[in-house]
C-alpha positions as CSV (number, residue, x, y, z in Angstrom):
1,X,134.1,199.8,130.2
2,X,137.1,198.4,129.3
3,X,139.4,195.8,127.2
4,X,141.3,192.8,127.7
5,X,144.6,194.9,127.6
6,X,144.0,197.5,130.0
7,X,141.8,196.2,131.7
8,X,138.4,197.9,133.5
9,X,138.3,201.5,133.2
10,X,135.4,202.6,133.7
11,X,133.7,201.0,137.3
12,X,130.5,202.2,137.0
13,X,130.0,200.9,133.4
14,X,130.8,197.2,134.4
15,X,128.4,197.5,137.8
16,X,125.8,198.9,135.3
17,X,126.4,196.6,132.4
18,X,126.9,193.6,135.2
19,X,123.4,194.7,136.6
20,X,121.7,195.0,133.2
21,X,118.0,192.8,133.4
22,X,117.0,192.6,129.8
23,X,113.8,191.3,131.0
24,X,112.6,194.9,131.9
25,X,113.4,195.9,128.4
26,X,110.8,196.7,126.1
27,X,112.5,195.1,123.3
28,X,113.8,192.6,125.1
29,X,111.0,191.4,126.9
30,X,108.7,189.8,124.4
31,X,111.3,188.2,122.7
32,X,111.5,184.3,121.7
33,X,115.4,184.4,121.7
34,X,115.9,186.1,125.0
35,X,116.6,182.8,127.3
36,X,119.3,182.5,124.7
37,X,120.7,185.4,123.4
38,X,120.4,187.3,127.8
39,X,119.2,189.8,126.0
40,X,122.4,190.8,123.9
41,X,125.2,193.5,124.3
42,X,124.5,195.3,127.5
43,X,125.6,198.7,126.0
44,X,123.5,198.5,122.8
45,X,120.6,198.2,125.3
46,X,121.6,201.5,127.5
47,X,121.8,203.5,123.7
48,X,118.4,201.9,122.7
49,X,119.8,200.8,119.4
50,X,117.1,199.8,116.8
51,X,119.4,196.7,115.2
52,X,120.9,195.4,117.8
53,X,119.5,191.8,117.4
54,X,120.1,191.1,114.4
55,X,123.5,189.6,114.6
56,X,121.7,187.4,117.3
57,X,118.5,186.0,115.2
58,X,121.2,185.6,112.2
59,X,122.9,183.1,113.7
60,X,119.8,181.1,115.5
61,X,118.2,180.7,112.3
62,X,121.5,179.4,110.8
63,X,121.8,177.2,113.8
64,X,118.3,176.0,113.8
65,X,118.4,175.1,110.2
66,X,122.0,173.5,110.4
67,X,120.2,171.6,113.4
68,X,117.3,170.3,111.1
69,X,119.2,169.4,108.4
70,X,121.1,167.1,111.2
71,X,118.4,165.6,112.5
72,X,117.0,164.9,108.9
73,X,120.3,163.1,107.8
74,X,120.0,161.2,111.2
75,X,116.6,160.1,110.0
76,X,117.7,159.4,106.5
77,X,120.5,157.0,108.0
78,X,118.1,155.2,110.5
79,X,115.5,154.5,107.5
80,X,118.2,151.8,105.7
């Protein structure tokens, strides 16, 4: 559609990609990490391509377990 240099240059790209409803996805639709993730890179979704989340669960599992193990040294900390 476009980059930061030159700008938008392609219109109907960004009124497609600003328009893009993951929810209607079949991919998409099911999925636990859609509320976070709005359902990824728009254009990956218009090509239908098979991998395109896993960059995206990746990094909430790290998160998550980063999370945990913050909450557990929390705990640890509170127990003395």
């Amino acid at each position: 559609m476009g980059n930061i240099v030159a700008g938008i240059s392609n219109k109907m790209n960004e009124l497609e990609y600003l328009k893009n409803d993951p929810t209607i996805d079949l991919k998409c639709k099911d999925c636990k990490f859609l509320p976070i993730c709005l359902g990824g890179c728009p254009n990956q979704i218009k090509n239908q391509v098979d991998d395109r989340c896993i960059y995206f669960e990746e990094i909430f599992k790290l998160y998550l377990i980063d999370t945990v193990k913050g909450f557990e040294l929390e705990t640890d900390r509170n127990k003395t």
